[in-house]
N, C-alpha and C positions, 0 to 999 in steps of 0.2 A: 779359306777354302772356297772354292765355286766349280761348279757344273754349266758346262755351255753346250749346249745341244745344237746340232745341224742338221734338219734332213736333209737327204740326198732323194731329190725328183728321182731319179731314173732307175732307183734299186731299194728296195724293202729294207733298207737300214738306213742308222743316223748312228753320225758320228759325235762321238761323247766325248767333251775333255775333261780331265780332270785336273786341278791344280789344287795345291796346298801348298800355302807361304811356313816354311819349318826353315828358316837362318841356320837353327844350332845342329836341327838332325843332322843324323847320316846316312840316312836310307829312308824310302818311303813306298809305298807299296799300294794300290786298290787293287782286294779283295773282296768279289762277290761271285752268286750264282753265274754269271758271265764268264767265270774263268775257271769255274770250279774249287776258286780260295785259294789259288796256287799264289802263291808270294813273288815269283820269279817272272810269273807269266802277268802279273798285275804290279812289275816295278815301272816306279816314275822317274824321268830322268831330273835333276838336278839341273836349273841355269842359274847364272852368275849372281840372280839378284838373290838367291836363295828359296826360289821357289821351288816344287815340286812339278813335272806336269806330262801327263800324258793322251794320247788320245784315240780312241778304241770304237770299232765301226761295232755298232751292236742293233740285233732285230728290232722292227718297230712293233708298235703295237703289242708291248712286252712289259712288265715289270720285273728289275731286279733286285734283292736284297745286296746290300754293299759296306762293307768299312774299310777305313784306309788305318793302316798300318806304319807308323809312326816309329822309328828306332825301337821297333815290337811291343808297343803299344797302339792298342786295338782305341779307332775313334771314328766317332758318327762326322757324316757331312750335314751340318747347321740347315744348307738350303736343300737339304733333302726333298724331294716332293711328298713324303710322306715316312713314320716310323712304323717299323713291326715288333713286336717281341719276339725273341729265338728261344725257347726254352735251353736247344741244344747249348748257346753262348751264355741263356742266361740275363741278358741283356738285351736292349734295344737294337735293332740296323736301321741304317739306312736305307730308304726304296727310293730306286729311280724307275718311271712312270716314261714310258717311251709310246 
């Protein structure tokens, strides 16, 4: 799993990619505050090598909570820039720091 940040000089947003290596899934998803947690709206496309990977223009100077979604299993990003508790989940998120 890795996060690759790009700002964009010319406009108050950076572009985020997300990737996760999952060979066996069949579906992959990031969900957070950025999308509103929709599954549909935070699906990753699948390439050949079996990765996951997609990439999503989001405000700067922002923090969001996030997990990715794993053949509907809920999982943190390792290089998270930071973790929060959710009471609501229960569990840990991932924050990405923009």
């Amino acid at each position: 799993m890795s996060i690759k940040k790009q700002f964009v000089k010319t406009k108050p947003v950076c572009k985020v990619t997300f990737s996760v290596e999952a060979k066996q899934a069949t579906s992959a998803s990031v969900v957070g505050d950025f999308n509103n947690w929709n599954l549909a709206e935070g699906a990753l496309s699948k390439l050949k090598n079996g990765t996951f990977k997609a990439t999503y223009d989001l405000n700067k100077d922002a923090s969001y909570e996030f997990k990715y979604v794993i053949d509907g299993e809920f999982v943190n990003e390792p290089e998270a820039d930071s973790f929060v508790w959710n009471d609501f989940a229960g569990a840990e998120n991932s924050v990405l720091s923009i």
